[in-house]
N, C-alpha and C positions, 0 to 999 in steps of 0.2 A: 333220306326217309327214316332210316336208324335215329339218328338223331330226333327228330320228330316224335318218334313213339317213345324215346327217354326223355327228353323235354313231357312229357305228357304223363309216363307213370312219376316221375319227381312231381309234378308239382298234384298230381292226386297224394300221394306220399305224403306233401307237407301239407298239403289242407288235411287231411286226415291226422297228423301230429299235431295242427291247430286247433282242431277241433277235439282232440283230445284232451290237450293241456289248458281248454278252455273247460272242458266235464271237469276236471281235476282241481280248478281255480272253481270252481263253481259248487262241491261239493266240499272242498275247504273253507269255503264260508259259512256253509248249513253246518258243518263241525264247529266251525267259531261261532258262529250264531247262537248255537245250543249251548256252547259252551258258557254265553253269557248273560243268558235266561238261565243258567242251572247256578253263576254265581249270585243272579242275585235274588235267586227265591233260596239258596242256602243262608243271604244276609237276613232276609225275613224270617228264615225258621228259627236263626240265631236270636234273633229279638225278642220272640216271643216270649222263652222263660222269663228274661229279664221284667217284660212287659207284665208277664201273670202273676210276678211276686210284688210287683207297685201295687199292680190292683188286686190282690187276694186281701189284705187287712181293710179294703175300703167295700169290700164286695163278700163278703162273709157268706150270705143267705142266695147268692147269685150263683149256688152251686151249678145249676145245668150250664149255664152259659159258660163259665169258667171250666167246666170238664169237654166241653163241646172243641172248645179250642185245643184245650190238650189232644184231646183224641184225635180233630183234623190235622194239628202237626205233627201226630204219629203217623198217620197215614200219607203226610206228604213226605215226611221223613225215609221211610220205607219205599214209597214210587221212586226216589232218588235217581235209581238206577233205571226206570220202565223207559217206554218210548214215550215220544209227546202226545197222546192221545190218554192213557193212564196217566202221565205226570199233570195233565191240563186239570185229568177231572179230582185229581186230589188236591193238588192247590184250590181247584175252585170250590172246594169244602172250606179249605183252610181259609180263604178272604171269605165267604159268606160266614163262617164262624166269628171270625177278626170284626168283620162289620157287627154284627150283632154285637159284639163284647162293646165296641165304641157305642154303638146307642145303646145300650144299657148304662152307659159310664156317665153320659149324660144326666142321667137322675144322681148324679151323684155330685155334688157341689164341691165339698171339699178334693175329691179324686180329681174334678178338672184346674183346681187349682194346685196341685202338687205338679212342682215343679219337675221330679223324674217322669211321670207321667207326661207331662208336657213333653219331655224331650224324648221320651219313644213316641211319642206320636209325630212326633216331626219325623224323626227317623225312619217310621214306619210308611209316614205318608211318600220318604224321599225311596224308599226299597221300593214303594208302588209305583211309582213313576219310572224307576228304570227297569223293573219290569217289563212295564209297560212299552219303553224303547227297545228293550231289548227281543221283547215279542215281534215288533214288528218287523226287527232287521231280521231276526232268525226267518219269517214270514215270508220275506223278500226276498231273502236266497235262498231259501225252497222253490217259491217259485221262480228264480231264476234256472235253478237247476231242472224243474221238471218241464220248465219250456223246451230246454236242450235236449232232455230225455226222449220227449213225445218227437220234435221237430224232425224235419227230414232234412238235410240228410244227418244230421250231428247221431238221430236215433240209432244209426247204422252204426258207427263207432260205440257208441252206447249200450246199444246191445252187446254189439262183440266185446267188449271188455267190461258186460255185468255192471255198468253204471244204474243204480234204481232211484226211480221216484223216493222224495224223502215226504214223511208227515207235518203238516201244517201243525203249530202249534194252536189249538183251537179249543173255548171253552164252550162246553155244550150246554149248560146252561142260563139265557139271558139274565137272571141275578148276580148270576156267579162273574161276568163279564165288568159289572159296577165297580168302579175301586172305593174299598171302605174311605168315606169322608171322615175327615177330621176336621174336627170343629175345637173352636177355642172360645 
């Protein structure tokens, strides 16, 4: 009978270490997830000066547009550090700014033929797209992790060792959701 009741607290024991070191594997991905949405809206914040000094000699009289951008990657600059809820809604300043600056560039004939031009946009368009991957996997082990958080029994283990729901990386406004097109 001894036997039997130690057969029985081991293997609660090791489902409880499985299900731990599954929160753990689970919460390590929402750290790597973030980790690579934060590199690559740091590669876009990088771009931009480079981007504003092609177009400042072709955009002279395009002052709002041209400070709009600045100002949005100052304030995306600055959320660096926030959670994803702040980091979403400053980035999504920064591409509704980005986008405007590209349809504005469009009146501009010579600026779409300048060749550095051309290749921040290609650039810019490829930083959006992994953004964009990278949104979703960070998205995906969130909710992986807050499945386990809420579910029974893993929530038990969860609780007890403070495992928490993490934030969706989420843009709250449908413009802001569009990625700046680039046109050739």
């Amino acid at each position: 009978m001894e036997w039997v009741i130690l057969l029985l607290v081991v293997g609660v024991v090791g489902y409880a270490i499985v299900i731990y070191n599954s929160l753990v594997s689970n919460r390590q991905m929402v750290r790597e997830g973030w980790s690579g949405i934060d590199v690559q809206l740091k590669r876009r914040t990088d771009l931009i000066p480079n981007l504003m000094e092609t177009v400042k000699g072709y955009m002279a009289h395009e002052r709002e547009t041209l400070e709009a951008v600045v100002n949005a990657r100052a304030k995306a600059t600055s959320a660096a550090s926030a959670g994803p809820e702040a980091r979403a809604k400053a980035e999504g300043e920064l591409s509704a700014a980005l986008g405007r600056l590209l349809a504005v560039a469009e009146a501009y004939p010579d600026l779409k033929a300048n060749t550095t031009f051309l290749e921040f946009q290609t650039a810019l368009q490829q930083v959006e797209d992994e953004i964009q991957m990278s949104r979703r996997y960070y998205n995906g082990a969130v909710r992986n992790l807050n499945i386990q958080v809420e579910s029974f029994p893993s929530n038990l283990i969860a609780n007890a060792f403070k495992f928490e729901q993490a934030e969706y990386f989420e843009l709250e406004n449908e413009a802001d959701r569009a990625v700046p097109q680039v046109k050739f």
